[in-house]
ZAMARGU-4260 file (C-alpha; in steps of 0.2 Angstrom, whole numbers, plus 5000, padded with zeros to 4 digits):
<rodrens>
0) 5000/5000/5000 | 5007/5018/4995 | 5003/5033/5009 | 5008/5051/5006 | 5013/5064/5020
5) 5010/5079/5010 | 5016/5096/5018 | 5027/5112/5013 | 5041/5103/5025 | 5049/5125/5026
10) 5059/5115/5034 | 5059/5098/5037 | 5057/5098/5056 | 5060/5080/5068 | 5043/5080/5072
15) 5040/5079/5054 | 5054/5065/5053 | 5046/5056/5067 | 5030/5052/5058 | 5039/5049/5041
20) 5047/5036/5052 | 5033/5027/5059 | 5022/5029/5043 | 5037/5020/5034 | 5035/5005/5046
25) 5015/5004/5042 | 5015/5007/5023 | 5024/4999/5008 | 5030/5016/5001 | 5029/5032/5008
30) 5032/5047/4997 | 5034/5065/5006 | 5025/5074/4994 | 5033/5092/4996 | 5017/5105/4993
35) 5022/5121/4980 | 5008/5133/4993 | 5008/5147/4984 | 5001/5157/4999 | 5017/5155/5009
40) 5033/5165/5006 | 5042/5149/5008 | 5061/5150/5017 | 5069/5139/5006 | 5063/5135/4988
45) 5055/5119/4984 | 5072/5109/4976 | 5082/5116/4993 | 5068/5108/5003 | 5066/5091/4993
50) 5086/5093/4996 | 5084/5094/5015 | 5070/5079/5016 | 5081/5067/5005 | 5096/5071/5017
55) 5085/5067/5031 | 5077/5051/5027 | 5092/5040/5018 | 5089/5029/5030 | 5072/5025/5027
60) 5074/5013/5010 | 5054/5014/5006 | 5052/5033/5007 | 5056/5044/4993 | 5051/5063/4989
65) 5043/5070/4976 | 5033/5087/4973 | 5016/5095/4967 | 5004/5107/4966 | 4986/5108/4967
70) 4974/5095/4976 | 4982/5080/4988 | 4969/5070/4980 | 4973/5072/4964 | 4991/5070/4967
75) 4987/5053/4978 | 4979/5047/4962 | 4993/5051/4952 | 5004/5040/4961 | 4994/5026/4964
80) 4993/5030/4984 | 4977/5024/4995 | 4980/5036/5009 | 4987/5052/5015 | 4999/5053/5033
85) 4993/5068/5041 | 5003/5073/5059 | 4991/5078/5074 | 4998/5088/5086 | 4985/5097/5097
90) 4966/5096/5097 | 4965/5111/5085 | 4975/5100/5072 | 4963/5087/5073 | 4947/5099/5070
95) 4956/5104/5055 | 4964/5089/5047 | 4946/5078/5052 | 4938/5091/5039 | 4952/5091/5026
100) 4949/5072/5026 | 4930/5073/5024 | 4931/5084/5012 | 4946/5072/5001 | 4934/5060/5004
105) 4923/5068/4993 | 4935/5071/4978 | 4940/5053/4980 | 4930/5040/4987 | 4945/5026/4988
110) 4957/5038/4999 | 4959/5037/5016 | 4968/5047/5028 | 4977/5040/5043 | 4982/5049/5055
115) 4996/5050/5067 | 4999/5058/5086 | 5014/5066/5085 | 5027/5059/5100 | 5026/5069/5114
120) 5043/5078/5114 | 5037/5084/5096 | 5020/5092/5102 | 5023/5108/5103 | 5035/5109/5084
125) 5030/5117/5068 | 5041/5124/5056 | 5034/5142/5060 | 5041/5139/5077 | 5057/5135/5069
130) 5060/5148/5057 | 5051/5161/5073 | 5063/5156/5085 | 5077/5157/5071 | 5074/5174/5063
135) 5077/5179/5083 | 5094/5172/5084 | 5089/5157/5094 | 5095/5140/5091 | 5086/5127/5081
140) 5097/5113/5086 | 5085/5102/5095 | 5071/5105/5081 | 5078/5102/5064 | 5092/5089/5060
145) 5111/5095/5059 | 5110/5098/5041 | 5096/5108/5041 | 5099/5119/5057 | 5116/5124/5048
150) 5106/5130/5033 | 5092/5139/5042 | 5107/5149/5052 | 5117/5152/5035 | 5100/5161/5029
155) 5092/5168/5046 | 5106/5169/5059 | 5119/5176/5048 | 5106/5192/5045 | 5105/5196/5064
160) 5122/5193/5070 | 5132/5189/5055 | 5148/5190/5064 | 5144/5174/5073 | 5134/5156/5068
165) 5130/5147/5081 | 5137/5128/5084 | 5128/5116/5078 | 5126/5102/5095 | 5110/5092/5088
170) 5111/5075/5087 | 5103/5063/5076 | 5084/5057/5076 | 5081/5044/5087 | 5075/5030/5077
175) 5056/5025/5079
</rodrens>
């Protein structure tokens, strides 16, 4: 069975990571399906960002990334994929992604959407919080893999204080 975990990943953030890991274990293929939202002013553009996922997920052999624009359903169709990963965070996620589902539902019957609680030390994270807490000159570290934390600080840290980056101290994902 093929699942998509569709999102704008600006940036790929561990919690993200986390429920690509644990979708991987319950579906055949995933695909991260990087989302072109044209109503976001995005931090990185969308090849930087399929750049930072694929960087991220090496060891995951039956994930791969793509991109799209438009509807996650018709995407999903494209690609041959019975249902769509969405993350859940907080109660307010829920009311929100409950009526994107209902509403998929509606454009195509055959999808399902499977939903997964975020782990708890991921609650709380969102890529707006990252880039927030980054375009402040605060570390990212314990948010964002190594890789990724090094490129938000080349473009947001360098602006505030560019005589000094921070050290990078994050250590990799624990594995689900």
């Amino acid at each position: 069975m093929i699942a998509i975990y569709p999102g704008s990943f600006d940036p790929i953030t561990l919690g993200h990571l986390d429920v690509i890991s644990r979708g991987s274990k319950l579906f055949e293929r995933v695909i991260v399906a990087v989302l072109q939202n044209p109503s976001k002013s995005p931090l990185f553009t969308m090849q930087e960002r399929i750049d930072l996922i694929r960087q991220s997920i090496t060891h995951l052999s039956n994930v791969e990334v793509d991109c799209f624009d438009g509807l996650t359903v018709n995407y999903a169709q494209l690609r041959g994929a019975s249902v769509i990963i969405r993350g859940l965070r907080v109660l307010s996620d829920f009311e929100k992604e409950l009526q994107m589902a209902h509403t998929n539902k509606t454009l195509f019957e055959e999808i399902e959407t499977v939903f997964l609680a975020t782990s708890t030390e991921y609650g709380f994270l969102s890529s707006s919080v990252v880039k927030e807490i980054a375009r402040f000159g605060g570390s990212v570290d314990h948010l964002v893999p190594k890789h990724v934390a090094i490129d938000i600080y080349k473009k947001c840290y360098t602006k505030i204080h560019p005589e000094q980056t921070p050290i990078v101290k994050n250590p990799t994902p624990k594995s689900s």
